[in-house]
N, C-alpha and C positions, 0 to 999 in steps of 0.2 A: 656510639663513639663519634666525635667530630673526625673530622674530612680534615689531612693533612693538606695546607696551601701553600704551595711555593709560589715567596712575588720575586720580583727581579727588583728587589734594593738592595743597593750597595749603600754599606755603614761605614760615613766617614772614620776615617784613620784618628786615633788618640795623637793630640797634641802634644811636642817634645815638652815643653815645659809642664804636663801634669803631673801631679804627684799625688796617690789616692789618700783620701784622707785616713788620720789616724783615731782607733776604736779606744776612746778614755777608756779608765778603769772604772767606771761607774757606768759604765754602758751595762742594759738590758737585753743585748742581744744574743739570742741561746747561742749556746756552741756547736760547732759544724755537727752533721749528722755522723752517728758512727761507723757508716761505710764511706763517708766521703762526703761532698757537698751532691747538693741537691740538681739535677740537669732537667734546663728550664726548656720546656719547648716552643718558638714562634708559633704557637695555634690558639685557637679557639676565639669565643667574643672578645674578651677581655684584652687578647694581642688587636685582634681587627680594632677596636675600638682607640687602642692606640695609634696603631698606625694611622686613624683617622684624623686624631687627636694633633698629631704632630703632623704629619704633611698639610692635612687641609684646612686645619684652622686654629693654628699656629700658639698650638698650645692651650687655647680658648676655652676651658669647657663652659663655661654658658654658650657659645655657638655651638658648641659639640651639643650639647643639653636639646639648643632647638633643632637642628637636624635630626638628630633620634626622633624627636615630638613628630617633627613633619613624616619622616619615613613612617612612624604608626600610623598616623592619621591614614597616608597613602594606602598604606596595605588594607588597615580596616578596610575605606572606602572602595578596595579594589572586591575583598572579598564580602560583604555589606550581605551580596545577593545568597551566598553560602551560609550567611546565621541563620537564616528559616529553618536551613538541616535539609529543604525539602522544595524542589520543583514543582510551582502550582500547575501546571501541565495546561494552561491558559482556559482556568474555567472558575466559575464562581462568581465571577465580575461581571456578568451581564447587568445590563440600567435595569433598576426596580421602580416600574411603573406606580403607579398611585394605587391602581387597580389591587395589582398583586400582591402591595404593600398593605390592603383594605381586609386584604378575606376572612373568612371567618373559617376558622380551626373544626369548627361540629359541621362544616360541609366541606369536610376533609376528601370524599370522595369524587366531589367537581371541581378538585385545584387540580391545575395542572405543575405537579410533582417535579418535572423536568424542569418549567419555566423558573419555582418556588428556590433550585438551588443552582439555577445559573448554570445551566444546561441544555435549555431550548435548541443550542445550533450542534448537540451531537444527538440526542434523545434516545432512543433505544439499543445505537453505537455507544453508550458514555462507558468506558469500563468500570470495574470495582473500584479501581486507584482515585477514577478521577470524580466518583458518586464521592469518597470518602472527604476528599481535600477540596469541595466544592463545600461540602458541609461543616467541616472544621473552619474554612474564609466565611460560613457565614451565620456558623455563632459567634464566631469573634467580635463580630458586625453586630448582630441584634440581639445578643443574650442579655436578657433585663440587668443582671446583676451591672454589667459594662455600660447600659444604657443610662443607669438609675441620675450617676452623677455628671452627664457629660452637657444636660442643658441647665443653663444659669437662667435664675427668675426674671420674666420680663419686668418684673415692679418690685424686684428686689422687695420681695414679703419672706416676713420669716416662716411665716405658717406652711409654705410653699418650699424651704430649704428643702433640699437631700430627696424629694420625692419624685419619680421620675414622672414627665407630664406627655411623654410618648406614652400616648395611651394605648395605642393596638402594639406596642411593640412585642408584649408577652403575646398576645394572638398567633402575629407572626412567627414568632420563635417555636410556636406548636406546630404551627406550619410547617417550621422547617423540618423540625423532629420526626414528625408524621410523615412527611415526602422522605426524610432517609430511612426509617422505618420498613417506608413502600418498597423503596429501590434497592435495600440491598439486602430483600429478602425474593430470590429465586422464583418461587410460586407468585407473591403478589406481584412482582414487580411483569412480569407473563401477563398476568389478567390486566394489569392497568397498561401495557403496549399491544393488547388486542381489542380495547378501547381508545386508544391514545387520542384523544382530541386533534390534535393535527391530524393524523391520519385519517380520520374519518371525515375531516374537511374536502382534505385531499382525494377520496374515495366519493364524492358529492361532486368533483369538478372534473371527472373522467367522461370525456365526451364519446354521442353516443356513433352507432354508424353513419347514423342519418348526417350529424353535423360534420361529421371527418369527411364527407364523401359533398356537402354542399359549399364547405369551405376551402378544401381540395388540402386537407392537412397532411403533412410526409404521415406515411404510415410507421415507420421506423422511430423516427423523432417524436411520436404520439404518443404512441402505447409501450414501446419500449421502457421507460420508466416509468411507466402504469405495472409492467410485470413485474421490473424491481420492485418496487415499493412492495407487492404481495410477497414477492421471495423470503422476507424476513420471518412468513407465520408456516417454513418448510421446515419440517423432520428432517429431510434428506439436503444433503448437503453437497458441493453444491450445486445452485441451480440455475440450467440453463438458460442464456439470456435468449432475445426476438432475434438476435443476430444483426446481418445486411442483407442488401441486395444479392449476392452473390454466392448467398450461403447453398452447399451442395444439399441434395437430395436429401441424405443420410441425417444432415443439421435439421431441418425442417421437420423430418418427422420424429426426429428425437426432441424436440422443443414441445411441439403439438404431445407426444403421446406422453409425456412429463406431465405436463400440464393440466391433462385430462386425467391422470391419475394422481392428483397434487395431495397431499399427504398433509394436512396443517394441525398444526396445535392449540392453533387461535380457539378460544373461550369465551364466554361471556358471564363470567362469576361475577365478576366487579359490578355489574349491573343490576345482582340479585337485592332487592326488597328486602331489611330487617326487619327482625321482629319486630313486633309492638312491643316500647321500650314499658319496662316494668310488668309487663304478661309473664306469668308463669304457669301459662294454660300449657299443657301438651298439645294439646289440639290444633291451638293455634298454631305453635310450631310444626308441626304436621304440614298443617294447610301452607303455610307461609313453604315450606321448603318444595313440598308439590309443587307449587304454584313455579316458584324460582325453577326447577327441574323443567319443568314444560316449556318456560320462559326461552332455557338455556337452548334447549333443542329445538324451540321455533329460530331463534335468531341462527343458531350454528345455520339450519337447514339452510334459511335465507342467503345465508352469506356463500354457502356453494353452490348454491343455484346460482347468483352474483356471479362470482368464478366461472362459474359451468358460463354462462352468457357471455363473459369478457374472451373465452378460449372461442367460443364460437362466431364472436363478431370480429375477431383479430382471423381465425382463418376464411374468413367470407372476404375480408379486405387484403389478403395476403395478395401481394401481385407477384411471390415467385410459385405459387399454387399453378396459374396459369401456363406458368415456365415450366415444370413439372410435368403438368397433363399433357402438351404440347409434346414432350420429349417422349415419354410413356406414350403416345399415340403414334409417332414416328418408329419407335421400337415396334410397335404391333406389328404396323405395314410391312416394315420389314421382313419382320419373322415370316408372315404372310407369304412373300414374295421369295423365302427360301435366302433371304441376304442377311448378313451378319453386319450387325449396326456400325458403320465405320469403315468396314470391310470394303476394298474395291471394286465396282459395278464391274457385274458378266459379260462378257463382248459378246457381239452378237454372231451369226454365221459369217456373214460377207465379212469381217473383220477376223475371223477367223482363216480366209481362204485366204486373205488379202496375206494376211501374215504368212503363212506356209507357200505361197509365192513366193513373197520374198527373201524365205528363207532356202527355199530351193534355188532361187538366182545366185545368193550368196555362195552356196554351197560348189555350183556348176564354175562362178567364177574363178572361185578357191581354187578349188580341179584344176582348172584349165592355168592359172598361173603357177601353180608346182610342176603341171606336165612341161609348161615352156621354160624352169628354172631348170628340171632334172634335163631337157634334151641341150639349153647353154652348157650345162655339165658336162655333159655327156660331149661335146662338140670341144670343149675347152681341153678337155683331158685326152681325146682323138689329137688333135694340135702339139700338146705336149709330149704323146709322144713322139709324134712326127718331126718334132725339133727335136727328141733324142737320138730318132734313128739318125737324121742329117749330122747331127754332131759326130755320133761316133761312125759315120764312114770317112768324113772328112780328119778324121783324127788316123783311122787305119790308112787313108790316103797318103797321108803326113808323112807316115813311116814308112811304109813302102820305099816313097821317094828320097827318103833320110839313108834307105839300106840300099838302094841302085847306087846312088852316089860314094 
C-alpha cells in the first residue's frame, strides 16, 4: 500500500467570477455513485506526477516525459551493479597469459587449476562461493558456443563465415571445466593442494641453517612463514605459530612439541601413474597400483623426515632456547643453595647481630623516653595539686577575714 505524503501547498482560492460549467443532456458521464461521490485522495504516482507536472514544468508533458526518461536512466545506471543478482567477490579476472591460454586439456594433471580460473592470488584460501563465480566469469568468457561468432573474417571469405577460428578455445574451456571439477570436489581438490605447484616452489626456496646463520637472516622473519605455509596440511586446528622474541617458556615448548607431533593429511595421490590406457590386463592393474601404493608411502615418508629436519634446524637456531637453559640453570643453583628463585638473599651473621643491636638500642631508647614522659607526669600533677592546695587555703583565708569583720 503506498505511503500517505503530506506537502505543504496551499491551493489557490476559486476566482469570484467562476461559474462551474454546465453537464448538456447528451453528456456520457455516469451518474454519481450510490453512496455518494467518490473521495479522491492526494497520493500515490499519478498525484506526484502532477504535482510535477504543474509546478515544475508548467504544464509541459514532453519536459515532463523527459525528466521521467532521465530519472530511469539515473536509477538503472545507479543500480547497473545489482542486475548480475551477484557480487563477483573480486576473482576470475586474473590476466591470461599466452601460456595458460596454450595448454592442453589430456595434461589435465600439470595445469595449474587455481591459475586456469583466476585464482592464483587466494589458492587453497579460495572458498566454495568464490571456486563457483570464478568459473561461471569464465565460461561466459571462453565457452565455444559465445566464442564461435565474435571474430569477423580477416578476408572477408564466405567459406570462413560463422566458424570460430579461435582454435584452442574449446581446449581451454576443458580446462576450465576440468580445474572446477578438481576444486570443488573435497578429495581431489586435497590431493592437487598437497602438490600444488606453488607450493612446492616455495618448499625448494627454504633456506638451509648453513645459509640463515652465514647470511645472519632474523630467525623469526625466516622461518616463521616457512611454518605457516606447512600449517595448512594439520588435522588439528589451530596451529601454533614460531611466535617472538619474548615468547615465555610454556610458548616455546608448546610450539616445539606441536610440531614434533605434527599430524598432516598431506597425500600424494595426485602423483599416482595411470594405467596403460586401453589395458584391460588385471595384472597390470595390480602392478600399476602396487607400484603407486609404495610410491605414496615413499614420498609421504620423505616429506616428514623434511618436517622432522625443518623442527630440528628451527630449534638449533632458536635464540630463546639459550634464554631458557640460562634460566633453568640459575633455578638449579638456586635450589642448590637452599634459595627460592626470586626470593630475598639470607643475611648473613654479622648482619644479623648488627640488627638485634640496633634493635636493642631502639628499644632501651623507647624505655627511657616513657620513663622521662611518665616522671614530667608525675611532676605536672604533684604541681597541680599543689596549686590546689594554695587555692583552697587562700580561699578559707578569705573567709575567715570576711567573718572577723
Amino acid at each position: 500500500m503506498a505511503a500517505v505524503q503530506v506537502l505543504p501547498i496551499t491551493t489557490p482560492p476559486v476566482p469570484a467570477s467562476y461559474k462551474s460549467p454546465s453537464v448538456p443532456s447528451t453528456s456520457r458521464i455516469s451518474p454519481p455513485h450510490p453512496s455518494g461521490h467518490r473521495t479522491l485522495l492526494p497520493v500515490g504516482p499519478a498525484y506526484l506526477n502532477h504535482l510535477r507536472l504543474s509546478l515544475h514544468h508548467a504544464h509541459s508533458f514532453s519536459s515532463l516525459d523527459k525528466h521521467l526518461a532521465a530519472e530511469r536512466e539515473r536509477l538503472a545506471a545507479l543500480h547497473k551493479d545489482d542486475a548480475a543478482g551477484e557480487d563477483d567477490l573480486g576473482v576470475g579476472s586474473e590476466k591470461e597469459t599466452d601460456e595458460l591460454l596454450s595448454l592442453d586439456p589430456k595434461e589435465w594433471k600439470k595445469q595449474d587449476h587455481y591459475a586456469v580460473l583466476g585464482l592464483s592470488h587466494l589458492r587453497y584460501k579460495a572458498t566454495e562461493e568464490q571456486i563457483k563465480i570464478a568459473h561461471r566469469k569464465k565460461v561466459l568468457k571462453h565457452h565455444p558456443d559465445k566464442k564461435a561468432g565474435t571474430n569477423k573474417d580477416a578476408n572477408n571469405s564466405l567459406y570462413l563465415a560463422g566458424v570460430n577460428q579461435n582454435t584452442n578455445d574449446d581446449a581451454f574451456f576443458k580446462c576450465i571445466q576440468k580445474a572446477y571439477e578438481v576444486l570443488t570436489n573435497p578429495e581431489k581438490r586435497r590431493q592437487f593442494d598437497s602438490v600444488d605447484p606453488v607450493f612446492l616452489d616455495l618448499e625448494e626456496d627454504i633456506p638451509s641453517a648453513a645459509e640463515i646463520k652465514a647470511k645472519n637472516l632474523d630467525f623469526f622473519k625466516t622461518l616463521g612463514p616457512v611454518f605457516e605455509l606447512y600449517s595448512r596440511f594439520s588435522n588439528k586446528q589451530p596451529v601454533p605459530g614460531l611466535g617472538h622474541i619474548d615468547s615465555t617458556k610454556e610458548e616455546v615448548e608448546g610450539f616445539y612439541d606441536f610440531w614434533y607431533n605434527f599430524d598432516s593429511w598431506r597425500s600424494f595421490e595426485w602423483l599416482d601413474k595411470e594405467v596403460n590406457e586401453g589395458s584391460d590386463s588385471r595384472d597390470d592393474k595390480r602392478y600399476t597400483e602396487k607400484k603407486n601404493k609404495a610410491e605414496r608411502a615413499r614420498r609421504k615418508k620423505e616429506d616428514n623426515a623434511k618436517l622432522r629436519g625443518l623442527v630440528d634446524m628451527a630449534l638449533s637456531l632458536d635464540p630463546r632456547i639459550k634464554r631458557i637453559k640460562q634460566q633453568e640453570k640459575e633455578a638449579r643453583e638456586a635450589k642448590k643453595k637452599g634459595v627460592t628463585p626470586g626470593a630475598p638473599a639470607k643475611k648473613t651473621k654479622q648482619q644479623e647481630e648488627e640488627e638485634k643491636k640496633k634493635a636493642e638500642e631502639e628499644a632501651k631508647k623507647k624505655e627511657e623516653e616513657e620513663k622521662a614522659a611518665r616522671e614530667k607526669a608525675k611532676k605536672a600533677k604533684a604541681a597541680a595539686a599543689n596549686a590546689a592546695k594554695k587555692a583552697r587555703r587562700q580561699a578559707r583565708a578569705a573567709e575567715e577575714a570576711g567573718a572577723q569583720s
